[in-house]
N, C-alpha and C positions, 0 to 999 in steps of 0.2 A: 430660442434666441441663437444667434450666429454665434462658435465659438468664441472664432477669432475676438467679435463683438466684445462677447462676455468677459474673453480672458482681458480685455484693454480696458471694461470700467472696473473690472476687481482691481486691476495694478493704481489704477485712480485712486479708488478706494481709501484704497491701501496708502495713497499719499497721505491724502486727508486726515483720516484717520489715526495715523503713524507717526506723519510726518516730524511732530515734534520729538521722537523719539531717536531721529537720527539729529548727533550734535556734533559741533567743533570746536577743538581746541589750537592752543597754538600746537600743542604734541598731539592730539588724537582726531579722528574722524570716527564718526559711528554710524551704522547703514544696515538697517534691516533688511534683510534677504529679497522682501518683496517690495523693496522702493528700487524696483527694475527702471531703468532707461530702453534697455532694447530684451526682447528673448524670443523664444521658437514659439510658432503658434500652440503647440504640445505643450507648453507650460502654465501652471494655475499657479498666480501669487500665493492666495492664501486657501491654501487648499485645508478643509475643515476637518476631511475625514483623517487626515495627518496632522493633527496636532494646526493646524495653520500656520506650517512650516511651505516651503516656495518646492512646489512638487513637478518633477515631467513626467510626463505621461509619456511614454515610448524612448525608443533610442534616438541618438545625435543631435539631445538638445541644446541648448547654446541659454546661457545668462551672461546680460552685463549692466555694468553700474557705474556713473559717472561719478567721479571723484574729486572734489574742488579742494586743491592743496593749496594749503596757506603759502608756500614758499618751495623752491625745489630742492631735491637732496635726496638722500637714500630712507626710505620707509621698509616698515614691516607690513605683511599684510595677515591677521589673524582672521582663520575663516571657522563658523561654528555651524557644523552638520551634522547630521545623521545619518549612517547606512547601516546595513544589515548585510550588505557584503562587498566585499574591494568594490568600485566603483571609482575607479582615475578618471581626470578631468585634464585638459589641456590650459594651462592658463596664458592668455596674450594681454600688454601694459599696453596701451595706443599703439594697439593693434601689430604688436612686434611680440612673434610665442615665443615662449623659454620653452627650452628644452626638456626639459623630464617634468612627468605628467605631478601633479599633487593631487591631495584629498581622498590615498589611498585606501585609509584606514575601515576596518568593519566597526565599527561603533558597538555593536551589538542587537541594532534595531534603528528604525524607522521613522522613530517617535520623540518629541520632544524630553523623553525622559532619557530617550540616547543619544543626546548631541555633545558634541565634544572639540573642542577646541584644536585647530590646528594651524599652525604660524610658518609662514614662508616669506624667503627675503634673503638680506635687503633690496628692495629695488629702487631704482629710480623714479621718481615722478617732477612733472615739473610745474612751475605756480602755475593757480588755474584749473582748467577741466582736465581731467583723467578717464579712460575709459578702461575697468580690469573688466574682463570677458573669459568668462570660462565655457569653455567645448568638449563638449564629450562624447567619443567614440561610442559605448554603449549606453548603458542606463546611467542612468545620475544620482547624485547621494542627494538626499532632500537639505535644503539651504533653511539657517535661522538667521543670522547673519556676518557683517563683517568691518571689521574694526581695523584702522589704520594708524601703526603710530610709530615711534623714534624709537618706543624699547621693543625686545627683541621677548617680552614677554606680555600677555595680556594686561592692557591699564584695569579692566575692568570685568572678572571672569562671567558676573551678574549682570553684564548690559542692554543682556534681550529678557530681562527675566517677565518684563511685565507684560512683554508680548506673548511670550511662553510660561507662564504659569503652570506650574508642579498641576499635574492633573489629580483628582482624588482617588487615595489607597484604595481599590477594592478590593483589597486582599485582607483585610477584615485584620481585627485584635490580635495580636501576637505575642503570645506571653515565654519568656525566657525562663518563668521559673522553675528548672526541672524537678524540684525536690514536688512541689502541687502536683507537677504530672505524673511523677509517678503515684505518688498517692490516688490522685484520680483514675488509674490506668485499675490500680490494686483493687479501686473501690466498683470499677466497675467490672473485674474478675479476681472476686477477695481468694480465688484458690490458687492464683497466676506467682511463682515469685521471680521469675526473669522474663525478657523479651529476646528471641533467637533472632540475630544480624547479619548480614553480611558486610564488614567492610573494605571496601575495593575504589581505587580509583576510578572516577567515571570515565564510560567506554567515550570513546571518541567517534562514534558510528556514524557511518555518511546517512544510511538509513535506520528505518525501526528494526528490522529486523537482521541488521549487519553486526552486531557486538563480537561473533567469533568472526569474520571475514576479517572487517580492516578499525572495528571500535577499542579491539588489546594495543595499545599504546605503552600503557603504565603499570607495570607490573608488581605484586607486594599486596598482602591485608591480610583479612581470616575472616573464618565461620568463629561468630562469636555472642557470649551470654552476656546481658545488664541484668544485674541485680536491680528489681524494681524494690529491694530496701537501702541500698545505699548507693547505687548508682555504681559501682562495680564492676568492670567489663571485665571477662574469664575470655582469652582465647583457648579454643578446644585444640586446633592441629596446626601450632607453632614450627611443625617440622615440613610444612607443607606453605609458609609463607612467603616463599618467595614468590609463588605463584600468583593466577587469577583465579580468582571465586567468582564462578556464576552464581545460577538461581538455586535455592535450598527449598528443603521438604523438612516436616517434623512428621514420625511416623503418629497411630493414631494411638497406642500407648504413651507418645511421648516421650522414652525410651530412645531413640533414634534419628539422625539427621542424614538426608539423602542431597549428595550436592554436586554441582559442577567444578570442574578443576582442571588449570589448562597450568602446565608448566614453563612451558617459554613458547618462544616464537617459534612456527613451523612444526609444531605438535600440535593434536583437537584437545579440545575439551575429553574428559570422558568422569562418567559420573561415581562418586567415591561416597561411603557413609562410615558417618563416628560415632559412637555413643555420647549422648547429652551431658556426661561426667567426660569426653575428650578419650575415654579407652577407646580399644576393637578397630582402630583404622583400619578399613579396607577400601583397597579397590574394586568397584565392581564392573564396570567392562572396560575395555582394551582395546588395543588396533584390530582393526582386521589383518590376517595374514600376510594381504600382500599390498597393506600398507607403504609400503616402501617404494614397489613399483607402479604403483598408484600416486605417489606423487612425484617419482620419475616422470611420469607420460604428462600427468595432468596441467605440474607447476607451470605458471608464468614466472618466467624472468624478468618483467620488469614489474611486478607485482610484491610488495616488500613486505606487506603482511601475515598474507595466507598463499600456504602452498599447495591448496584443494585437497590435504589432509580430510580425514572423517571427523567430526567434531556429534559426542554426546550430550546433551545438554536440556537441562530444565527439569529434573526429576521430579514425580508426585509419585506417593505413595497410593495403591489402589486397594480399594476396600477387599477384594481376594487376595490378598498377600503378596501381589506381584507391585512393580512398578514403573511406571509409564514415564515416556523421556522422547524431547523432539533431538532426530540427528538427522545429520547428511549421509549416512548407509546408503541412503537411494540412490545418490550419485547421480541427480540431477542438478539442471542449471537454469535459473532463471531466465523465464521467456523472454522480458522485455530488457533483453543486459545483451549489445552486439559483440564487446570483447568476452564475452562469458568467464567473466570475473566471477563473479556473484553464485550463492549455489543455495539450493531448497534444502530446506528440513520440514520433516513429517514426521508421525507420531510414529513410535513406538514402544512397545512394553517389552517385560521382560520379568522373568521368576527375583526371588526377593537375593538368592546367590550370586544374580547378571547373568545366568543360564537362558537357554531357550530363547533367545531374540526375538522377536516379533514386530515386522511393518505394521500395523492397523491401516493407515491408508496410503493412497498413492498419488497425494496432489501433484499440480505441474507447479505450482509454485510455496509458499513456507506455509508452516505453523509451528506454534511457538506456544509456551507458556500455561501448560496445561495443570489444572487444581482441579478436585471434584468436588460436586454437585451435590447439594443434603438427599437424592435420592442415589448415588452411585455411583451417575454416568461423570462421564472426563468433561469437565468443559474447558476448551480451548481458543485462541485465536486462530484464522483459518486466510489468509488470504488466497484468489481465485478469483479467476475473469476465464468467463465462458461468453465475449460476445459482452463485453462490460469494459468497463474505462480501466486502464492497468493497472491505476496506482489506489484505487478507491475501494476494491468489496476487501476488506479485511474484519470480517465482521467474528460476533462470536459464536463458534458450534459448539455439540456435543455428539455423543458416541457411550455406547457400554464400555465399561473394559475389557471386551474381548474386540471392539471394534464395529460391532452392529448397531443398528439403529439409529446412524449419524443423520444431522439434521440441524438446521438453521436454527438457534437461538434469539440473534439479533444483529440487527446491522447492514447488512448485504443491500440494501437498498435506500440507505441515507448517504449522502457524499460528503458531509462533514460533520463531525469528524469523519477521517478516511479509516483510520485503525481501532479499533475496541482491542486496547491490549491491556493483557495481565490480569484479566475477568475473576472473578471469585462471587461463590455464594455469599450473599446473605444469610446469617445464621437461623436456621430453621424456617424456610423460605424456599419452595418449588420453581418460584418464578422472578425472585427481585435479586437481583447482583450489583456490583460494582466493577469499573472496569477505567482504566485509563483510556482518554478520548486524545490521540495521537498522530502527530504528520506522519505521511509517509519518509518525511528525512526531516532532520537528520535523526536522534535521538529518542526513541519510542516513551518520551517522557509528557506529559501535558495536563490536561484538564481531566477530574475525579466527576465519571458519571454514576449515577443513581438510574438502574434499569431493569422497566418493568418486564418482563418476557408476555404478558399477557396482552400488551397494547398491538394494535397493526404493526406489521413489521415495516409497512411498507413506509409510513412515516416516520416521525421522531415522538410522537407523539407520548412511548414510553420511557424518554429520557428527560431527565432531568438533573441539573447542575450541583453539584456539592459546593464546586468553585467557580463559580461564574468569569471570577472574575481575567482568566485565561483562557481560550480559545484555541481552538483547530481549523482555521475556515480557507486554508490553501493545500498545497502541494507540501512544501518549504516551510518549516518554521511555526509560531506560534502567534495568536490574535491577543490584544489585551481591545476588550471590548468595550466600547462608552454603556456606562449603563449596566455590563455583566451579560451575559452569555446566557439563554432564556429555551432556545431549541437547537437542535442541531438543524443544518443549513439543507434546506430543501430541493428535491433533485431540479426544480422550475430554476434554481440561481446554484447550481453548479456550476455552469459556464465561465469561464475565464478566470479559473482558481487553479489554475496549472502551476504559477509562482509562488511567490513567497511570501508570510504576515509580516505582519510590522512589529512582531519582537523577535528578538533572540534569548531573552532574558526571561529570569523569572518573575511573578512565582510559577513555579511546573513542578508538577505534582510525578511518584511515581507507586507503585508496589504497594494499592489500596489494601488494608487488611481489615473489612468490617469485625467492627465487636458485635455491631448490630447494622440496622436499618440507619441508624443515625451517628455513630460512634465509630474514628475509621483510627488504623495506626497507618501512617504513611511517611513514605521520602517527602523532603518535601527540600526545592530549591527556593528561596526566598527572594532573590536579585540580582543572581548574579549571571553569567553568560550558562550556556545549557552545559557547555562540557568544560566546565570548571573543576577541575582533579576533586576539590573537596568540597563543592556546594551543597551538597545533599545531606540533611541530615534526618534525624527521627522525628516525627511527631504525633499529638494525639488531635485530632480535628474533629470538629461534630459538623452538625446538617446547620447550624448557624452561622457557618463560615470563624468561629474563635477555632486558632490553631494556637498551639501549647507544645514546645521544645521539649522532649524526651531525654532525646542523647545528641550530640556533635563530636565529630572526633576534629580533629585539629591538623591532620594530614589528609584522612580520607573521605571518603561520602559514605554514608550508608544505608545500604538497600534490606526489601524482601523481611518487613519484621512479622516474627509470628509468637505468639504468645507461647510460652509451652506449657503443656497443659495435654492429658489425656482426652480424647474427643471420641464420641462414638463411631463404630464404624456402620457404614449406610450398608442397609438392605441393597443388594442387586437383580436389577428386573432381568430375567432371563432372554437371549430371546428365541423366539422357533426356529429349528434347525431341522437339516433335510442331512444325513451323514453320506446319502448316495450323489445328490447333487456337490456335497462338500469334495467327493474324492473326483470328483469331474472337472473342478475348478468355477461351479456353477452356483447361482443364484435365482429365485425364484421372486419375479415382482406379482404382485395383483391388482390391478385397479379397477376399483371397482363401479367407478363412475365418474368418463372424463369428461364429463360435460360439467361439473362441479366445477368453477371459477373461471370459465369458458365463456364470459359475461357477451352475448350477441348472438353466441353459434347455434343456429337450429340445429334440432338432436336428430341426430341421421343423418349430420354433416360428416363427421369424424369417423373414416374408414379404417384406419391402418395409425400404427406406431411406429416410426422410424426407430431404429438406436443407434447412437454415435458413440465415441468416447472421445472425449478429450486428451490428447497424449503428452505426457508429460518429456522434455527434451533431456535425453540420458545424456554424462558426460561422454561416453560413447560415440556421440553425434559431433562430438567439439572437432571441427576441421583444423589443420594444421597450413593452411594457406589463405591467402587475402582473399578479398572480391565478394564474397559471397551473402555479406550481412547487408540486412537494409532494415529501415526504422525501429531500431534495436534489434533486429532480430538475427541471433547468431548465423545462423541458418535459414534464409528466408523461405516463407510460405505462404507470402500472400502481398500484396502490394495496396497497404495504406490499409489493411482491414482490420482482421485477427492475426496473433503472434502467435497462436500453439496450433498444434496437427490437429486436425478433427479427421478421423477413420470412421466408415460406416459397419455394422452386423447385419444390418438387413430391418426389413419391418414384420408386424406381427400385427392380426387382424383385431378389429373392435367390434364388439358386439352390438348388436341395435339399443341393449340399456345403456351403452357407453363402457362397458368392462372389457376389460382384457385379461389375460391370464400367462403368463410367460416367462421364459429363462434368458436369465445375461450371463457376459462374464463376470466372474468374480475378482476382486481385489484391482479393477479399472476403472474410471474415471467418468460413469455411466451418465448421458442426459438423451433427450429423448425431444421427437418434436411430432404433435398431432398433425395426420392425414387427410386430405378428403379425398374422396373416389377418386382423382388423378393424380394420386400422391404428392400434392403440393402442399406445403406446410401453413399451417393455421397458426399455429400456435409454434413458440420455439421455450425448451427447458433451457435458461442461460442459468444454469449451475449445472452441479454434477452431483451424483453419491457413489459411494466408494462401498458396494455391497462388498459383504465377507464370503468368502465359499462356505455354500453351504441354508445362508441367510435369506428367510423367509420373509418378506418385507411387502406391506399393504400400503395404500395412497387412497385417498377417500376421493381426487379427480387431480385437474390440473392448477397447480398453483393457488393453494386453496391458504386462505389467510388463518394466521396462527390462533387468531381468537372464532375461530371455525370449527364446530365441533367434528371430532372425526369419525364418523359414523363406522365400526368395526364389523356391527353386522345389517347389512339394508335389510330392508321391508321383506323384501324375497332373494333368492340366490343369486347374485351373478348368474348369468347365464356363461358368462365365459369359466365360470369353475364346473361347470358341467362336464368339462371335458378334460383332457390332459393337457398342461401347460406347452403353448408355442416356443419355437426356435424360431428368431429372425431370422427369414430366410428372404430370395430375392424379389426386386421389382420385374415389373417385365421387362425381357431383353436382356435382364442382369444374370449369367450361370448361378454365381451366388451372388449372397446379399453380404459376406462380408468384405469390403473392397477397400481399395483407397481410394479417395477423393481428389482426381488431378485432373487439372482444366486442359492439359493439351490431349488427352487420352480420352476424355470425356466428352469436352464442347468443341474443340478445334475441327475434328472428322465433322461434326455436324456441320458445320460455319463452312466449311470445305463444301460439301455436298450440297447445301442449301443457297445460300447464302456470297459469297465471294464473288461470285459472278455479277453481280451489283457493288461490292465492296471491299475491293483489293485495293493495292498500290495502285493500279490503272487506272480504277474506274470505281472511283471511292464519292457512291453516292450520300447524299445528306452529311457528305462529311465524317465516314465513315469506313473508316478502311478495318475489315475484320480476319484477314488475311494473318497466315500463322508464323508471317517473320517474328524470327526472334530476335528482342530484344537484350538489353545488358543482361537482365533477371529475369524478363518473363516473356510477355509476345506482344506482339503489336493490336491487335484483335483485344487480346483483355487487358491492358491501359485502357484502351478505347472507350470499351464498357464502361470501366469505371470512370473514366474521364469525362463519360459525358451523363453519367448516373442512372445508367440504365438499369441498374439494379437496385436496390436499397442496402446498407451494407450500415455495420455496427464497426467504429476506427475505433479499436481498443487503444488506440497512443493520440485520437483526435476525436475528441482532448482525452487526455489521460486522465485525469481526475473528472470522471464524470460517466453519461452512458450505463450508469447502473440503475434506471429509474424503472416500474414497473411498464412493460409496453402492451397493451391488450391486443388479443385476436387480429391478424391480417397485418398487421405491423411492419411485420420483416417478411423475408420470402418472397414466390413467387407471385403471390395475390397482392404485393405493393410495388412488384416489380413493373419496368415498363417495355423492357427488354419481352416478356409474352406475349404482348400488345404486335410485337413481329416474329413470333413464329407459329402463323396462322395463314390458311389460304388467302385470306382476301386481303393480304399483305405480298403483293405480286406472284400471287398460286404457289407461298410457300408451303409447302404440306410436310411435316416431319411424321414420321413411325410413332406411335405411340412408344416405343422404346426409345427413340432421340428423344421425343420431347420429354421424357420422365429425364435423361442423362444433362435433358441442359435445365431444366428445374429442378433437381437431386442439388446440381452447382450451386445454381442461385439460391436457395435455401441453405448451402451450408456458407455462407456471407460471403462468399466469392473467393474462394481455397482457389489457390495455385498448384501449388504444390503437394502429392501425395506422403509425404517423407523427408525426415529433416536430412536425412544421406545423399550424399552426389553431390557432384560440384555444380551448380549453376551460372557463375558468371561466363558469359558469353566468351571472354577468354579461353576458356578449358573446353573449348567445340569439337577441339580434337582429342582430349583424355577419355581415355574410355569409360571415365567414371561421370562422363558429363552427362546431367538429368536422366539417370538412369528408369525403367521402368518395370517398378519391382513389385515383386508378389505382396497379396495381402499382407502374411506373418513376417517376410521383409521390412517392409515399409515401417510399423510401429517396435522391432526386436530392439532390446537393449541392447543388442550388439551390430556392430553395423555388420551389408554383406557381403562385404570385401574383408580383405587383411589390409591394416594402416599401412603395408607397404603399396597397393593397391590404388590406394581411395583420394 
């Protein structure tokens, strides 16, 4: 049906239907939203999936509504909407605008449960027809309607109600009685006799993972005990409340509490523990040294939060006596942030005194919230885009506590929810957790998953809802869903979920603490906006959806309950160590058959292994002058594709059963992508693993699904362990194989030599000028490419929420490219070297890298600084330090 069509018999409709719902008096008019006279063709009267509230679709859309005034004089005009964020409107009376915009307000949400009344006036109208007309500049707040009358307050706050009917609670029974709950709690751990708290004002985080960035707002609470017999709260460290409380640990005696603690603004976080009786305050780590001049260099000044300070944060206690904590030590900065606000945490551990520090990994972007596993390992939240949509793989991993044997648990391949946060076992359970299902912004609070680790990873097919009745199905915010929330949202309709749900409100769920499989203690917000100082309180919830009030405090919210109580400590799987490759900085992979999830590839396709890393962006690299950012990207390295450094090692040969055998670097950001005889990529690894030096590590082929068994020892030997493990080393033409990855170093000499002479500024056939002017950030030649998609290429920011789906063999690279297709003789006797042609499909295969290095100034501007697109050695290009001096660069 024609929109236009459609949207003019809905507005009919909508007369018929309605019509008696709008009335007049000698003092009031009344006027449903959807008994339009004129609007933009982007507008749906009764738009269903909103409540059938008067919805646009896109920007600059326009409503208006004829007004037959009994008599002339000065009116009020009460308008009842819903937004979920500012959304100003321009209002014009017969067609004459007033000045300053109205219908500013955030309502809290999108929905008829958040519309809210707002009155502007008096104006003029005169007897007769009227036309008010509202315009708006960007998006629009969704319309229920609008009441016209003499008082300057609503005649009738209920006037739309029977159009808008209260939709039904799925937020299930909810019992206030705390004294039942705790009995309940007791009956179902009769050894339990308190619940450990944290109470703290809620963070006010733009994102999920921003609470230390810009979420410390409101400062004051404690680490504290409820007596599950009288309801009793004990604060432990009164001396310590003025501050912020993060996340807390209970050691496995129970004996102990390990926790975050930030004292004012422009200080980190750094992790402190008390004894459960409130003695033994200590602190256990501190600034670094040079602290100081570190947030000399780093701060923003127009940045009122955070001063790029080190921040320790999220303690677990680990089964060897040490304790594991996500910080910013690394002193990186998130890839997809252009003002490099924003800064990564990654795991680390550390002895049980905060002696001996320890990185475990070296992502480019955060992880957070780590608890361990009934067998040992850490399991954590991990976000990471290798050639994936930016805002979407935050799924949940694990790792030993030394850092070995990391690997995907769940998530990485669903795009809503986007975040698996604050993951926790199941009590005596190898494979089923619980995890918060959360937007990427603002506040990592949302819907209570149930998740099986044994299901396909690649679907949803192992999750299942505790609360249905809240959702995760955008970028922005939160879904309350008709019906309840059933799967997570499949990568086929991830498309155009870059925006924002239709609440802001509760219920949102936070800090699942399974009793069991069915028994959870959780935050829990019940209605009110997400960062409400005190909305959050205790509760106890089962898999029936009845939740039961705990505790409320009456200032604060509160977080992170765990029962205290002594708990076993788990067995740790060891894992094979190499101490000669360990003191090298080295790692040993084995695979022993990559034709294992290769689903298509004839065996004796797959020649060679590439290895990459994925480089994480050091504060280091943060420039101190304009120009140089583009599509978030602080330091640009790529136009419209991937946001982080991809560097090569070199490749390493496959055997004819498909095995290999070989060594990487250690403690680097390692993925890999399958070969055939002309080095062109088959297959692409879009994740990474973060081997430890030292660490002996087997793969049973490529991308092999979780419920795959992993075959440890095959039928017969590897033939590739028959020998001594490879070093990537180079392709042809290449001295070595470990290099950076730059297009004008790379393909421009080719395009020069081959090529130009058909497709320059002169003589720019098919429309194709591949000539090496440079542009503002990059060259004329590769826009080109990309502009007319002669390659295939993976837009981690288009769309950002998305792009993480599984993509089988020949997908990406130069076997889907079209750009090969011309560089072949009988494409005007173009003939490349078998070493060009490997350097412009090495490109095309690494999704169309621009740039070798986040260092150097690029924009076109600094043509004449000598630090413009520098072209720098391998160990250059990816060092945490840049290779100039700042007075230099």
């Amino acid at each position: 049906m024609n929109t236009q069509r459609h949207t003019f018999l809905t507005s009919i409709l909508g007369l018929l239907l309605f019509g008696m719902a709008c009335s007049a008096t000698a003092q009031t008019i009344t006027i449903p939203a959807r008994r339009l006279s004129d609007h933009s063709d982007i507008v749906v009267p009764i738009e269903e999936r909103w409540d059938g509230l008067v919805v646009c679709h896109g920007k600059n859309g326009m409503l208006q509504w004829t007004v037959d005034a009994p008599a002339s004089g000065d009116y009020y005009l009460h308008f009842l909407y819903a937004s979920g964020e500012r959304r100003p409107v321009q209002l014009s009376l017969n067609s004459k605008e007033h000045p300053k915009p109205i219908l500013k307000q955030d309502t809290g949400g999108f929905l008829a449960t958040d519309l809210q009344w707002e009155t502007q006036g008096p104006y003029r109208l005169t007897t007769g027809a009227n036309t008010v007309r509202l315009q708006a500049n960007g998006s629009f707040p969704h319309m229920a309607g609008l009441v016209i009358s003499k008082a300057d307050k609503v005649p009738d706050p209920d006037a739309f109600e029977d159009l808008f009917p209260r939709p039904v609670d799925l937020t299930g029974p909810v019992s206030e009685d705390v004294v039942a709950t705790r009995a309940a709690v007791q009956k179902l751990l009769p050894s339990v006799k308190h619940v450990l708290y944290v109470k703290r004002y809620t963070f006010q985080s733009s994102h999920y993972y921003t609470d230390f960035i810009d979420g410390c707002r409101h400062f004051g609470g404690n680490l504290c005990l409820l007596s599950l017999d009288d309801g009793s709260v004990t604060e432990l460290v009164p001396e310590l409340s003025h501050g912020i409380f993060g996340r807390c640990d209970l050691s496995y005696d129970g004996h102990r509490i390990a926790f975050g603690w930030k004292e004012k603004m422009d200080v980190g976080f750094r992790i402190w523990e008390v004894n459960i009786d409130g003695s033994g305050l200590r602190q256990l780590t501190f600034p670094p040294a040079d602290e100081t001049s570190r947030i000399t260099k780093y701060n923003l000044d127009w940045w009122k939060n955070y001063a790029h300070h080190t921040d320790d944060m999220h303690p677990c206690y680990l089964p060897d006596g040490g304790i594991c904590f996500a910080s910013t030590r690394c002193e990186y900065g998130i890839l997809c942030d252009g003002p490099d606000k924003l800064t990564s945490s990654v795991i680390y551990r550390m002895d049980a005194d905060g002696n001996a520090i320890e990185k475990l990994s070296n992502n480019s972007v955060s992880e957070s919230a780590p608890s361990i596993m009934n067998d040992g390992r850490i399991l954590y939240t991990r976000w990471e885009y290798v050639d994936n949509g930016s805002v979407t793989n935050k799924g949940l991993w694990c790792m030993r506590p030394d850092g070995t044997g990391s690997e995907e648990v769940y998530g990485m391949s669903i795009a809503f929810p986007s975040v698996f946060n604050v993951g926790r076992a199941v009590p005596n359970q190898n494979s089923l957790f619980v995890a918060i299902g959360a937007p990427h912004m603002p506040l990592g609070v949302g819907t209570i998953m149930l998740i099986d680790s044994r299901q396909d990873r690649r679907t949803g097919d192992g999750v299942s809802y505790v609360t249905p009745e809240v959702d995760t199905q955008h970028q922005w915010g939160w879904d309350k869903v008709p019906g309840g929330a059933t799967k997570p949202v499949p990568p086929e309709q991830q498309a155009g979920r870059d925006g924002k749900g239709n609440t802001q409100r509760g219920p949102l769920y936070m800090d699942p603490y399974p009793l069991s499989a069915k028994e959870f203690l959780v935050s829990f917000n019940r209605s009110d906006t997400w960062n409400v100082e005190n909305a959050y309180g205790l509760y106890l919830i089962d898999a029936d959806g009845k939740k039961h009030l705990l505790h409320r405090d009456d200032e604060f919210s509160c977080w992170t309950p765990i029962p205290v109580r002594p708990r076993r400590t788990p067995s740790i799987s060891i894992a094979t160590m190499d101490a000669k490759l360990a003191a090298k900085g080295l790692a040993k992979v084995i695979v022993s058959d990559i034709y294992r999830g290769l689903d298509g590839v004839e065996r004796g396709t797959i020649k060679y292994i590439r290895v990459n890393e994925h480089v994480p962006r050091p504060w280091a690299a943060r420039r101190f002058w304009e120009g140089d950012a583009y599509d978030q990207q602080h330091s640009s390295i790529t136009c419209n594709t991937h946001l982080g450094l991809k560097i090569q090692y070199g490749v390493v040969p496959v055997e004819e059963d498909g095995s290999a055998h070989f060594l990487v670097e250690a403690d680097k950001n390692i993925f890999f992508q399958a070969l055939d005889a002309n080095y062109q990529e088959v297959q692409r690894e879009r994740t990474f693993v973060n081997y430890r030096p030292g660490e002996i590590r087997s793969c049973v082929g490529c991308h092999e699904r979780a419920n795959e068994l992993s075959l440890t020892v095959a039928a017969q030997m590897p033939l590739a362990l028959l020998r001594a493990p490879d070093l990537p080393g180079p392709q042809p033409g290449e001295k070595t194989g470990a290099r950076p990855l730059a297009y004008e170093s790379d393909v421009q000499p080719v395009l020069d030599k081959h090529c130009v002479r058909c497709h320059d500024d002169q003589k720019s056939e098919g429309d194709l000028n591949l000539s090496g002017e440079l542009t503002k950030l990059f060259s004329r030649s590769y826009e080109n490419i990309l502009r007319r998609d002669l390659i295939p290429i993976i837009g981690e920011n288009h769309p950002k929420s998305g792009n993480n789906h599984y993509l089988p063999p020949y997908s990406l690279g130069t076997h889907a490219s079209r750009l090969k297709d011309y560089l072949v003789p009988k494409h005007y006797d173009v003939n490349l070297s078998p070493a060009e042609r490997i350097r412009v499909t090495t490109w095309i295969d690494s999704n169309g890298q621009f740039y070798g290095s986040y260092y150097g100034r690029k924009n076109l501007q600094f043509r004449d600084h000598p630090n413009f697109r520098p072209q720098l050695s391998f160990e250059q290009s990816h060092a945490n330090t840049p290779p100039l001096s700042d007075a230099k660069r």
